[in-house]
NUDRENGU-580049 format. One record per residue (C-alpha): residue number from 1; residue in one letter; x negated, y negated, z negated. Coordinates in nm, 2 decimals, decimal comma. Example, Ala and Ser with C-alpha at 12.3 -4.5 7.8 and 13.67 -1.06 7.14 Angstrom:
<sites>
SITE   resi   resn       xx       yy       zz
SITE      1      A    -1,23     0,45    -0,78
SITE      2      S    -1,37     0,11    -0,71
</sites>
This chain:
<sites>
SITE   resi   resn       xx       yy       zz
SITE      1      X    -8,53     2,32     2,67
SITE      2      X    -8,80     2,23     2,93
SITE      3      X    -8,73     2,02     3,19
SITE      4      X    -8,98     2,02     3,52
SITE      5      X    -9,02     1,68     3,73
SITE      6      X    -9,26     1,73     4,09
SITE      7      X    -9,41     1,48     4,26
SITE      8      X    -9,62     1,55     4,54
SITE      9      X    -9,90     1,53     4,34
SITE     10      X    -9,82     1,64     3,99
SITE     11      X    -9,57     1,88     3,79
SITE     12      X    -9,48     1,79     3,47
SITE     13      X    -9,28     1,96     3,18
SITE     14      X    -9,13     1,83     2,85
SITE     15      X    -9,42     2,10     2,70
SITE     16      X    -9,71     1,93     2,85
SITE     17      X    -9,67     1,56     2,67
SITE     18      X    -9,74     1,71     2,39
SITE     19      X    -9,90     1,49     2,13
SITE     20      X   -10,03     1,66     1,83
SITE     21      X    -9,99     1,51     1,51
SITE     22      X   -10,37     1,39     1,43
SITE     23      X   -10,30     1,16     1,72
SITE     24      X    -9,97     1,05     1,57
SITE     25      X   -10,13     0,97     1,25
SITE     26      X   -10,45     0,79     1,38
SITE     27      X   -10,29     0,56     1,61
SITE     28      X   -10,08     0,47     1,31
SITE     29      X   -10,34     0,43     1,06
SITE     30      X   -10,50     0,24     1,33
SITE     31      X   -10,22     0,03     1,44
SITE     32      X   -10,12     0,00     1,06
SITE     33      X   -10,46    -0,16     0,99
SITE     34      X   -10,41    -0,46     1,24
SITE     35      X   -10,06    -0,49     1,15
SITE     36      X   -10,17    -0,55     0,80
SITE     37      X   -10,45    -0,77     0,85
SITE     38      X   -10,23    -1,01     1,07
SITE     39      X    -9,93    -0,98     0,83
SITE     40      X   -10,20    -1,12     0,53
SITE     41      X   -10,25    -1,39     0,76
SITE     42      X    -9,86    -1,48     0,81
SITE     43      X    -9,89    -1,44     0,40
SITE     44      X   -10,19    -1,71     0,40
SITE     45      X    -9,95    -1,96     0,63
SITE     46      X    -9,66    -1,88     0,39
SITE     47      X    -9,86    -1,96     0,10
SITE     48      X   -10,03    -2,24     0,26
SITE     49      X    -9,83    -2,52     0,49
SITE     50      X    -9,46    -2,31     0,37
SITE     51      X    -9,55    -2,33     0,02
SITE     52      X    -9,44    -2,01    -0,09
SITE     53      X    -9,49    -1,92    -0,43
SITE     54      X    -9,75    -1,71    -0,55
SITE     55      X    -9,45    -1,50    -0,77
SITE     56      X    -9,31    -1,39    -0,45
SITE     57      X    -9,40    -0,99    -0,48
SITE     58      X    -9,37    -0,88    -0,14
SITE     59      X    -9,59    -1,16    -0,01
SITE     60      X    -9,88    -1,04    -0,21
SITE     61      X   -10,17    -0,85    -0,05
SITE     62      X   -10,11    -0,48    -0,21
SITE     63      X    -9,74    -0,44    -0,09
SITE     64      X    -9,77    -0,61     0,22
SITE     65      X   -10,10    -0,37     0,33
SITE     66      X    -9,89    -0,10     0,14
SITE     67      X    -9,58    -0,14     0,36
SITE     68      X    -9,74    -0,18     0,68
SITE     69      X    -9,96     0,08     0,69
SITE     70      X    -9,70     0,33     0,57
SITE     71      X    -9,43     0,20     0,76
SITE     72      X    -9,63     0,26     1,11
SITE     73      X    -9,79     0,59     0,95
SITE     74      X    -9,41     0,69     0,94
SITE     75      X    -9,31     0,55     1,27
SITE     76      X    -9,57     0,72     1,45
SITE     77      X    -9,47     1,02     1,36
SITE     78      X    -9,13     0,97     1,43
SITE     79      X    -9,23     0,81     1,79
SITE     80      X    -9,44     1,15     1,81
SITE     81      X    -9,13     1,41     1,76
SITE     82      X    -8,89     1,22     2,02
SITE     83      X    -9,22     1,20     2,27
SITE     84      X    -9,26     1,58     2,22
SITE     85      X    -8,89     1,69     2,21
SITE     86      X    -8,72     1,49     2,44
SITE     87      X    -8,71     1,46     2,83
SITE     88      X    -8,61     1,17     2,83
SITE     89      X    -8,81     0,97     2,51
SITE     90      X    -8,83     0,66     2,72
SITE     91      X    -8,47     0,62     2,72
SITE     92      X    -8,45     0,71     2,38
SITE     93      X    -8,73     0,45     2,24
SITE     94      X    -8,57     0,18     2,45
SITE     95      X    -8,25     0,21     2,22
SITE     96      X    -8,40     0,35     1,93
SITE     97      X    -8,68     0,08     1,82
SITE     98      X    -8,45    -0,24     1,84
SITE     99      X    -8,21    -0,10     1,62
SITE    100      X    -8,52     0,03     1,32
SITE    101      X    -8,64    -0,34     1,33
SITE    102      X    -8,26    -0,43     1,33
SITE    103      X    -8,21    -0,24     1,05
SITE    104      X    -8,56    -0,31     0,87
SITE    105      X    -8,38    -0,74     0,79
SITE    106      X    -8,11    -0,58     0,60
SITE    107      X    -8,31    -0,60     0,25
SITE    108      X    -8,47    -0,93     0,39
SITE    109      X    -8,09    -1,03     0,48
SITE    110      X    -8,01    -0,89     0,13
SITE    111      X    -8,28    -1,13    -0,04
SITE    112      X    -8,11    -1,47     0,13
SITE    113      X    -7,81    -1,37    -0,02
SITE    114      X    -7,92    -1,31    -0,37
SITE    115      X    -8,19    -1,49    -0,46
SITE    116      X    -8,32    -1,29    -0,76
SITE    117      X    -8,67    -1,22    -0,70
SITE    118      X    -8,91    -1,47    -0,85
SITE    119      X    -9,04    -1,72    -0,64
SITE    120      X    -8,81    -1,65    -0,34
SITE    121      X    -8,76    -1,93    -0,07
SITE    122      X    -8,63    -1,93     0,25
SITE    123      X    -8,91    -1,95     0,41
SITE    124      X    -9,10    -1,70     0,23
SITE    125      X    -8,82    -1,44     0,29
SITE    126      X    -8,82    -1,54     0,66
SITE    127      X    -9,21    -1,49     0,71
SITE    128      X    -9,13    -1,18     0,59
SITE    129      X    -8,92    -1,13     0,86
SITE    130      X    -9,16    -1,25     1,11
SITE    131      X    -9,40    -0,96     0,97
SITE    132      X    -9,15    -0,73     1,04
SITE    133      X    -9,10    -0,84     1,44
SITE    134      X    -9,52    -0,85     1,47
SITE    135      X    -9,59    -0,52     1,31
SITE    136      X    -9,31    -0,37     1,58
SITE    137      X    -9,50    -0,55     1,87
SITE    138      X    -9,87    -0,40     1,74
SITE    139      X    -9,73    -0,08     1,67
SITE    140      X    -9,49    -0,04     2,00
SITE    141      X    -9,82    -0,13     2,17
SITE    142      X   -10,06     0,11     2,03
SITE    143      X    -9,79     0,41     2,01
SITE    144      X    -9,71     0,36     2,39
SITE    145      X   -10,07     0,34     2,50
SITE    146      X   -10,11     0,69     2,28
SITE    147      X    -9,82     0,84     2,28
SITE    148      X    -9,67     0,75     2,64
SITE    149      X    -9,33     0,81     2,63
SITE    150      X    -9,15     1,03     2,98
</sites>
C-alpha cells in the first residue's frame, strides 16, 4: 500500500522514504558508539561519588559497550522497517519508543526487587536506568536525523 501526499512543490509516496539498511546499521553503530562512551561515563559517576561496587556486572565496561551498541544496532533497524512500511511512521514512533524504554526498566525494576546480583545498590541499578533514558535520547536523535520519519 502506497500512499501519495502533494504539495505544491513536492509529491511524496510511502516508496520514496526508503532507507536502505547500510543506513540503518551505520547510524546505529554510530549512535551506539556515543551512547556507549557516555553510558561509561554514568558508570565512572556510579563508581565514583555513588559508590557502586565494582561486582556489579552490568556496570562494567564490556556489557555496558555490549548492550548499547547492540541495542541501538537493533533499534535502528526496527525504526528503519516502520520508516519504510508505514505512512504514517511518525505516529507510530510517537507511541512506539516510550513504551521500548518503558519496557527496557522491567529487568532494572526486576533487580530492586530481588537483590541477587553481587554488588547491587540502589543507586547502581538506578544509573542503570539513567543509561537506558540517555541512550534513547542519542539514539531517537541520530535515527530521526537519518531516518526521518513521515
Amino acid at each position: 500500500m502506497t500512499s501519495t501526499t502533494s504539495t505544491s512543490y513536492v509529491t511524496v509516496t510511502a516508496a520514496s522514504r526508503s532507507v536502505s539498511l547500510r543506513r540503518a546499521l551505520g547510524t546505529g553503530a554510530a549512535a551506539g558508539v556515543l551512547a556507549a562512551i557516555i553510558n561509561l561515563a554514568v558508570s565512572a559517576f556510579a563508581h565514583g561519588p555513588l559508590d557502586a561496587s565494582d561486582d556489579f556486572t552490568p556496570l562494567t565496561p564490556g556489557p555496558i559497550v555490549m548492550w548499547t551498541i547492540l541495542g541501538a544496532l537493533l533499534g535502528a533497524v526496527g525504526w528503519r522497517r516502520i520508516v519504510n512500511s508505514s505512512d504514517h511512521s511518525r505516529r507510530v514512533l510517537r507511541k512506539l519508543v516510550p513504551t521500548v524504554l518503558a519496557l527496557s526498566f522491567i529487568p532494572d525494576i526486576a533487580l530492586l526487587s530481588t537483590d541477587k546480583l553481587a554488588g547491587q545498590t540502589t543507586a547502581a541499578v538506578l544509573s542503570l536506568m539513567a543509561m537506558h533514558v540517555l541512550t534513547a535520547a542519542i539514539v531517537v536523535t541520530a535515527y530521526r536525523r537519518s531516518m526521518p520519519p513521515a
